[in-house]
N, C-alpha and C positions, 0 to 999 in steps of 0.2 A: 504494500500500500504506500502510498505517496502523502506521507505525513508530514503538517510543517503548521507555520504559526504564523498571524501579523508581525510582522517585524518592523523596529524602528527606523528612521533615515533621518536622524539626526547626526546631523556634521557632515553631513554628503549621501546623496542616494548610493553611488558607491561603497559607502561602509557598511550597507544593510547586506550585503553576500553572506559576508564575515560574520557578521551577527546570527544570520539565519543559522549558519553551520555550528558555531559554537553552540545552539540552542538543540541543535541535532534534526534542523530541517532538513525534507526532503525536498522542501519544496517550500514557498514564502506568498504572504498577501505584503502590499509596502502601499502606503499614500505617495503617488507622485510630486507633492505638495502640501502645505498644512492644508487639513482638509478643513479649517474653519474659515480657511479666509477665498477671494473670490479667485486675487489676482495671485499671481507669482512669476518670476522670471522665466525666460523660457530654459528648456535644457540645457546645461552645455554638454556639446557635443561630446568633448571629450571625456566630461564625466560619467559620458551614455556609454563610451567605448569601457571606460573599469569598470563599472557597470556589468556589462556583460563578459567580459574576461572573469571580471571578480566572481558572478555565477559558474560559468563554468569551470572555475579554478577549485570551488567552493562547494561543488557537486550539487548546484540546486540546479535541479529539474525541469524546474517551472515555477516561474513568479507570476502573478495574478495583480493587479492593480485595483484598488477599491477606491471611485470616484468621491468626492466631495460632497459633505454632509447636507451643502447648503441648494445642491441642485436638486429643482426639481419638476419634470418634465411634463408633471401633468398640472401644473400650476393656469389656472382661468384667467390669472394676471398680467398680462401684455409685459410690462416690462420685466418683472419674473421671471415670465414665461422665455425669454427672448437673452437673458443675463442667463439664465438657465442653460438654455439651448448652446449661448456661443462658449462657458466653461465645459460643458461635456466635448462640446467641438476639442477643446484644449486638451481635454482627459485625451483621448482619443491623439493627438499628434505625439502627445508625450510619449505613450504607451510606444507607439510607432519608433518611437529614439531608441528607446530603452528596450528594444525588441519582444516587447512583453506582447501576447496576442489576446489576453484575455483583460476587457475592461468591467468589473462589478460593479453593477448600480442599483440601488433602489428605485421601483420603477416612477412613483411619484403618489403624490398626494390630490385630489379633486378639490380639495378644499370648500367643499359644499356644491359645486358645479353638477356633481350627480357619478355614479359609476361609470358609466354606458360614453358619456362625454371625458373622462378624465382615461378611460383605459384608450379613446381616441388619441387623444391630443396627447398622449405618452409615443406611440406608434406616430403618429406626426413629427415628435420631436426626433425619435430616432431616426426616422427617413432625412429629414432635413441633415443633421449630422454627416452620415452616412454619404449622401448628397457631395455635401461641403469636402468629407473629406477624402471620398475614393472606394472603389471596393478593393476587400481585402485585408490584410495585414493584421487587423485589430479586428475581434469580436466583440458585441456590445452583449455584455451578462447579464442577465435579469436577474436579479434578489428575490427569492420568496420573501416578504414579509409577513409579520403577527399579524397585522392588519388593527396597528391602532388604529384611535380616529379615522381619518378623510383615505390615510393612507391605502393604497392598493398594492394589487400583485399577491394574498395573501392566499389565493388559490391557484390550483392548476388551471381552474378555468379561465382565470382570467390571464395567467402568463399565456394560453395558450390562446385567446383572445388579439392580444398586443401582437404575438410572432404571426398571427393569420394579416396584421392590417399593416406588416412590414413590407417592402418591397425587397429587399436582400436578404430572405429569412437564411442563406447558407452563414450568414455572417452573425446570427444569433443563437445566442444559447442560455442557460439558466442554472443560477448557484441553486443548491439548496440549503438551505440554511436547519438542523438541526431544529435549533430552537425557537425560530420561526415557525416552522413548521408543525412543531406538536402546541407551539402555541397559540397558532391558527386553525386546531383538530385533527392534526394526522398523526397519529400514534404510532411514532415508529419504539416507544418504550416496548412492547410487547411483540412476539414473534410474530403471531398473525397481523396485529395491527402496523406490523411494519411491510410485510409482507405484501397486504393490503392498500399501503401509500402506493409504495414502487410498482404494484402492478396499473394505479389507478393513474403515476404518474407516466407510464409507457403507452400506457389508452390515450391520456388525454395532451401529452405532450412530445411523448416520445422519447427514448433514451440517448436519440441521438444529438440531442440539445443539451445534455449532459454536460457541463462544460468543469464546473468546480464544485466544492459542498465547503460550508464552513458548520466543524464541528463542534457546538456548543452544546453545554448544558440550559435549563431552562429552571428561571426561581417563579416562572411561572406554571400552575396545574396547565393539563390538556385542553384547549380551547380558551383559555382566557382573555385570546389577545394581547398579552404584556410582553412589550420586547424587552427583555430584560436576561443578559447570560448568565449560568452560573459554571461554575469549574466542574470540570468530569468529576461524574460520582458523588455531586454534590448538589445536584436540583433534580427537579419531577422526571428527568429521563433516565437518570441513572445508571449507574457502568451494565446494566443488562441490555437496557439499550443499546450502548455503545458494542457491545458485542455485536450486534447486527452488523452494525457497519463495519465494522474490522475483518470479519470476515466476509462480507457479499462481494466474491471474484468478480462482478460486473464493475466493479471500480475502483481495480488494482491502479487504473491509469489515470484516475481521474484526481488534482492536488485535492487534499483534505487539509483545511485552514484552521487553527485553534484562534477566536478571538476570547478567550473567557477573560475574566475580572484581573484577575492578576497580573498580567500579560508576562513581561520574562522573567518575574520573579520564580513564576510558577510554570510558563509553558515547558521546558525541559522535563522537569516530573509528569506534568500530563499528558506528554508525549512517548514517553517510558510508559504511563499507565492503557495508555492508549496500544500499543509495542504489544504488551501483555496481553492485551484479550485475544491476540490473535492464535487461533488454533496452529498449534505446528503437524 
């Protein structure tokens, strides 16, 4: 399995290789950028080239990029909606530097505009992007969310909704997110109820859209809605859970992300714990 964690890029994106490895990744999520803020410098070049030397020096696999907190594509808000649009443009050229192929994003928020119009105007923003920036190279990733508030994306149906109203759907695919997930109602805690998700997500999505998972725990019960992570073996999924996934050979290849609470204090142990479940 292809085990690994968010990793820091503090003091140069280039030091997160190094980081990742010492943590015992196999593979890393990294912010191209502070994800709080809009703007930022663009790459340099050269730091794109350690960068990817420092990966493969470093033995990561695959880095995954996780877009900014502050975009958001199904926004009813014109200037938003439009500040939104040309930052994911940026995710997107970054990834491109830095040879990363996979971009994560949360698909967006309606903000009262209604479902049926915000799962649109998500599919609109990514066409435009995509548009701007080219086919190819970079994947846009869909985030299952909990499905707080206005927020979407919190079903298959509706990931599988956005990739139908795409024009490039070869160029999209979908995280899943552990704790998202069962805290949106899919029970991957139990065998059949996990069972149950994955066969419901190959019907209604497809496996081939498989692109990343990020493995959290959840401090919230089954359907609650609460995005909130907790550390392996320590919320409502529990290391029986995680059993599932450690062993489903359908995604030996696929990076598996640790975001939980503690981040590197704790992700090396959780990834030893994580190491563990799997059957030899």
């Amino acid at each position: 399995m292809l085990l690994g964690a968010h990793v820091s890029i503090s003091g140069g994106l280039d030091k997160a290789p190094e980081r990742g490895r010492a943590l015992s990744c196999d593979c890393m999520q990294i912010f191209s950028k502070n994800q709080m803020q809009w703007k930022a410098k663009p790459i340099d070049l050269d730091e794109a080239e350690r960068f990817k030397e420092g990966s493969k020096a470093q033995g990561i696999v695959e880095t995954v990029i996780h877009d900014s907190y502050l975009i958001n594509l199904g926004s009813p808000e014109r200037s938003l909606l439009k500040q939104s649009r040309e930052a994911f443009l940026d995710e997107m050229v970054r990834a491109k530097h830095l040879g990363v192929r996979s971009l994560v994003f949360h698909p967006g928020a309606h903000m009262g505009a209604g479902e049926q119009a915000g799962l649109k105007k998500i599919a609109e923003s990514m066409n435009w992007a995509r548009n701007a920036f080219g086919s190819g190279d970079v994947q846009q990733v869909l985030e299952i969310t909990a499905g707080q508030g206005s927020v979407l994306g919190y079903s298959f149906e509706q990931l599988a909704k956005i990739i139908s109203l795409v024009g490039d759907q070869r160029s999209v695919g979908v995280c899943f997110d552990s704790c998202h997930a069962y805290a949106a109602g899919y029970d991957v805690k139990t065998r059949t109820g996990y069972q149950r998700t994955f066969d419901l997500f190959d019907e209604i999505i497809g496996f081939e859209y498989l692109k990343a998972m990020h493995i959290n725990d959840s401090k919230g019960k089954l359907g609650s809605r609460l995005d909130r992570h907790e550390q392996i073996g320590k919320g409502f999924i529990g290391l029986d859970g995680f059993k599932n996934f450690m062993n489903d050979r359908r995604f030996e290849k696929i990076p598996m992300i640790l975001e939980t609470p503690q981040g590197d204090k704790q992700y090396r142990k959780e990834l030893k714990i994580l190491r563990s479940l799997i059957r030899k």
